[in-house]
C-alpha positions in Angstrom: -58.0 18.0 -54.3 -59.2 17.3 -50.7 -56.3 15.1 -50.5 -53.7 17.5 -51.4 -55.2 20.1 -49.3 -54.2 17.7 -46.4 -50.7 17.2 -46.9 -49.1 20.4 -45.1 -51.2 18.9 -42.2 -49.6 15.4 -42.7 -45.7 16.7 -43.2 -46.7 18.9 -39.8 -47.9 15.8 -38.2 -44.6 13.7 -39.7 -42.3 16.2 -38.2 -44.0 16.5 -35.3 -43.7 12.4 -34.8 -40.0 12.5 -36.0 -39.5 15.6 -33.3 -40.8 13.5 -30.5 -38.8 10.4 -31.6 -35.7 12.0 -32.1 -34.3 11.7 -28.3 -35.5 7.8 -28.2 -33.4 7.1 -31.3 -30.8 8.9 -30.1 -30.7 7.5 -27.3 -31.0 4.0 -28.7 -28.0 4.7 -31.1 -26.1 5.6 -27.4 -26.9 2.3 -26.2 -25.4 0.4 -29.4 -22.8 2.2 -30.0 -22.0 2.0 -26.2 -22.5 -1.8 -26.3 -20.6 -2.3 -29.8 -18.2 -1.0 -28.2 -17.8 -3.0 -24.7 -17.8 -6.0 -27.1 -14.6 -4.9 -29.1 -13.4 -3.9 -25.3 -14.3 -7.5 -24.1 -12.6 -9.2 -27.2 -9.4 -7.4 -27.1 -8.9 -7.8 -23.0 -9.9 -11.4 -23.5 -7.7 -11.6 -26.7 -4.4 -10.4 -23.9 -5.4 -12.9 -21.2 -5.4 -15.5 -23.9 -2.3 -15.0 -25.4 -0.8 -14.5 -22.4 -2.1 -17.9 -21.5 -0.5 -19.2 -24.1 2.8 -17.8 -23.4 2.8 -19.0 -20.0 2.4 -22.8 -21.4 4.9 -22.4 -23.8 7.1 -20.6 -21.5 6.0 -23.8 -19.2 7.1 -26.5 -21.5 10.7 -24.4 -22.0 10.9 -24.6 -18.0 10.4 -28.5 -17.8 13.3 -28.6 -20.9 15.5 -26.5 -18.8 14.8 -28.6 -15.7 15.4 -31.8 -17.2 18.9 -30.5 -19.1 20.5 -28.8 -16.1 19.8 -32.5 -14.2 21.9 -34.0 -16.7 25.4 -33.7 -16.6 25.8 -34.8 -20.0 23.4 -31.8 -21.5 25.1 -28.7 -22.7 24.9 -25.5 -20.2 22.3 -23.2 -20.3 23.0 -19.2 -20.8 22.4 -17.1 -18.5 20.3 -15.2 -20.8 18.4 -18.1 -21.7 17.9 -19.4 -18.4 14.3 -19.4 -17.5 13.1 -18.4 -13.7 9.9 -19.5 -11.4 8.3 -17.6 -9.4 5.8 -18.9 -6.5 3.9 -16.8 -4.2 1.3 -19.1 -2.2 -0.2 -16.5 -0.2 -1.2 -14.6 -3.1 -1.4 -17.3 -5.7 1.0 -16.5 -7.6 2.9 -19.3 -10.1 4.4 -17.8 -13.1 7.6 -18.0 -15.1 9.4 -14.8 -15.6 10.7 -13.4 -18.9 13.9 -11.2 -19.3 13.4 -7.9 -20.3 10.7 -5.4 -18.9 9.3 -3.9 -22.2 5.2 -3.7 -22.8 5.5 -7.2 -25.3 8.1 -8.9 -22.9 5.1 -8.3 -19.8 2.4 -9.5 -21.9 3.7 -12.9 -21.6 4.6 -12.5 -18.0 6.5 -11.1 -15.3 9.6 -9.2 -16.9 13.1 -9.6 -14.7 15.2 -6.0 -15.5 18.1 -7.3 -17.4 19.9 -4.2 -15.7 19.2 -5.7 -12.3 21.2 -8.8 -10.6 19.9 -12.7 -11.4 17.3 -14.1 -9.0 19.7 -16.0 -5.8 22.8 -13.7 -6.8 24.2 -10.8 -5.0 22.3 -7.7 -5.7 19.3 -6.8 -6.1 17.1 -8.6 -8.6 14.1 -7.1 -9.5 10.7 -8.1 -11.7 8.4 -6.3 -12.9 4.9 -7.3 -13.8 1.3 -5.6 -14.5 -0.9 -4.8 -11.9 -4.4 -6.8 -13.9 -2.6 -9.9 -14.1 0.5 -11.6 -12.4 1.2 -8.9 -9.5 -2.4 -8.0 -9.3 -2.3 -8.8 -5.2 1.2 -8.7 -4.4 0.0 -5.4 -2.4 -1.3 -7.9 -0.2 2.3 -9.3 1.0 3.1 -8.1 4.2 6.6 -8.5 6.0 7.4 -11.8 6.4 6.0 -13.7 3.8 7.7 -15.6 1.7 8.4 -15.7 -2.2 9.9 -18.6 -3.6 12.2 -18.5 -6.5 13.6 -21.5 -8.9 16.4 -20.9 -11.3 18.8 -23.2 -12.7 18.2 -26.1 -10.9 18.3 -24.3 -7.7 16.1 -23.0 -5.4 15.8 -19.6 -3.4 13.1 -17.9 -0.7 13.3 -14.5 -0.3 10.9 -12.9 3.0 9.1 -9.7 2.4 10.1 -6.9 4.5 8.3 -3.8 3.6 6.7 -1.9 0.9 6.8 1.5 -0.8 4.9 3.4 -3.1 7.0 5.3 -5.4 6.6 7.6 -8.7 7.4 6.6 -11.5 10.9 8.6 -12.1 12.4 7.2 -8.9 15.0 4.9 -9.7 16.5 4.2 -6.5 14.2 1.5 -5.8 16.2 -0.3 -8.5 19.5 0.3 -7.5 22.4 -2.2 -6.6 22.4 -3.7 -3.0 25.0 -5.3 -1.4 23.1 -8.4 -0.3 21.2 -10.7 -2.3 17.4 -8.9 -2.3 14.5 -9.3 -4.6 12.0 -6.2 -5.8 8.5 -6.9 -7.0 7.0 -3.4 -9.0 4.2 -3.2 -10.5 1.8 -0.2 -11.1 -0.6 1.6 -8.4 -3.2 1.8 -7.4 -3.7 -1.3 -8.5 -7.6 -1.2 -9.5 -7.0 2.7 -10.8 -8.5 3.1 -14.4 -6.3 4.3 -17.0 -2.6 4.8 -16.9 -2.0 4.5 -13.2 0.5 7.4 -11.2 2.4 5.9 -9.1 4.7 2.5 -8.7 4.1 -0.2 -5.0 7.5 -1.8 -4.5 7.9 -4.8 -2.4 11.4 -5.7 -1.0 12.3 -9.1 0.4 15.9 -10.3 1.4 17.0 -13.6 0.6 17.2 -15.7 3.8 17.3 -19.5 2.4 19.2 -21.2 -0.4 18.9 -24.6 -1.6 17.1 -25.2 1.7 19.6 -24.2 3.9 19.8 -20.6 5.9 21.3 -18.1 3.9 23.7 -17.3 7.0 24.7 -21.2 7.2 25.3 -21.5 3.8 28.2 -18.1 3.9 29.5 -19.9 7.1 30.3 -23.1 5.0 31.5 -21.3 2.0 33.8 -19.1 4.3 35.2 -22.1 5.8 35.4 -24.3 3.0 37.6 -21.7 1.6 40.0 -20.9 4.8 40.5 -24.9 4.7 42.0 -24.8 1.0 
């Protein structure tokens, strides 16, 4: 009966214990559930970056194909919808082949070219897109005069940086038609900012050489190849 007499005591003292661990476990569960989930976070970023990976090596391999049929004259033409474009940015690292189209799937495999906008080399303003945590995470770093080199079937186009802007999202004008051959970089800013960022950094470059010769030459001999015919 002794024993009995001492279990009120005991489920005071149990309570008491579970009372004072109460905070620790919930803290602990906190932590796990907090780590648990930085792990999924970890696997899913990692899971992007890979596929995107692959992408870009397949996308690769489809860019040495294209190369290799547009130096052969006897190799059917290429689409211009299926016509695969370079872009190289040494001074911020950047060597990626661009996609056509600008949706969330076509950017996951790399920088998107606006199928709305002119070709890259052409007339008009071309314009690619690309996310700010991968491909165009420096391109704020470009400052006017650098160069941005651009390959497209078979030929070869540089394009100098001369200014930046930071629009919102809803302004459009950034994208519309030019009457010189121009090329727009966009991607999302601030570029670090966590979550959906606000606002849009636009770089704008003019195309100032062709096939390795001067843009301004290169109109000179076209206009006077065609007076002479």
């Amino acid at each position: 009966m002794a024993f009995l007499d001492q279990v009120p005591n005991l489920q005071k003292s149990a309570q008491a214990v579970a009372n004072s661990l109460r905070p620790y476990l919930q803290r602990r569960f906190v932590s796990l559930a907090l780590i648990a989930f930085g792990i999924v976070l970890l696997g899913y970023v990692g899971g992007e970056y890979w596929g995107m990976y692959l992408s870009q090596r397949n996308l690769e391999a489809q860019w040495e194909q294209q190369a290799a049929t547009v130096s052969a004259s006897d190799q059917p033409k290429i689409s211009s919808e299926q016509m695969l474009t370079r872009i190289l940015v040494p001074r911020i690292g950047i060597d990626a082949i661009v996609v056509e189209g600008a949706s969330r799937k076509d950017l996951s495999e790399g920088p998107g070219h606006m199928r709305e906008t002119a070709e890259p080399g052409e007339t008009g303003n071309a314009v690619i897109t690309g996310h700010r945590d991968t491909f165009f995470r420096h391109i704020y770093e470009l400052t006017k005069g650098d160069h941005i080199q651009v390959q497209r079937n078979g030929r070869n186009f540089t394009y100098e940086v001369t200014s930046q802007k930071i629009v919102m999202p809803e302004d459009i004008s950034v994208i519309n038609p030019t009457m010189d051959p121009q090329l727009t970089l966009i991607t999302c800013y601030p570029t670090y900012y966590i979550g959906p960022a606000p606002k849009r950094l636009v770089v704008f470059s003019k195309l100032i050489e062709s096939d390795g010769q001067p843009v301004s030459q290169a109109a000179g001999a076209a206009q006077t190849l065609t007076s002479s015919q």
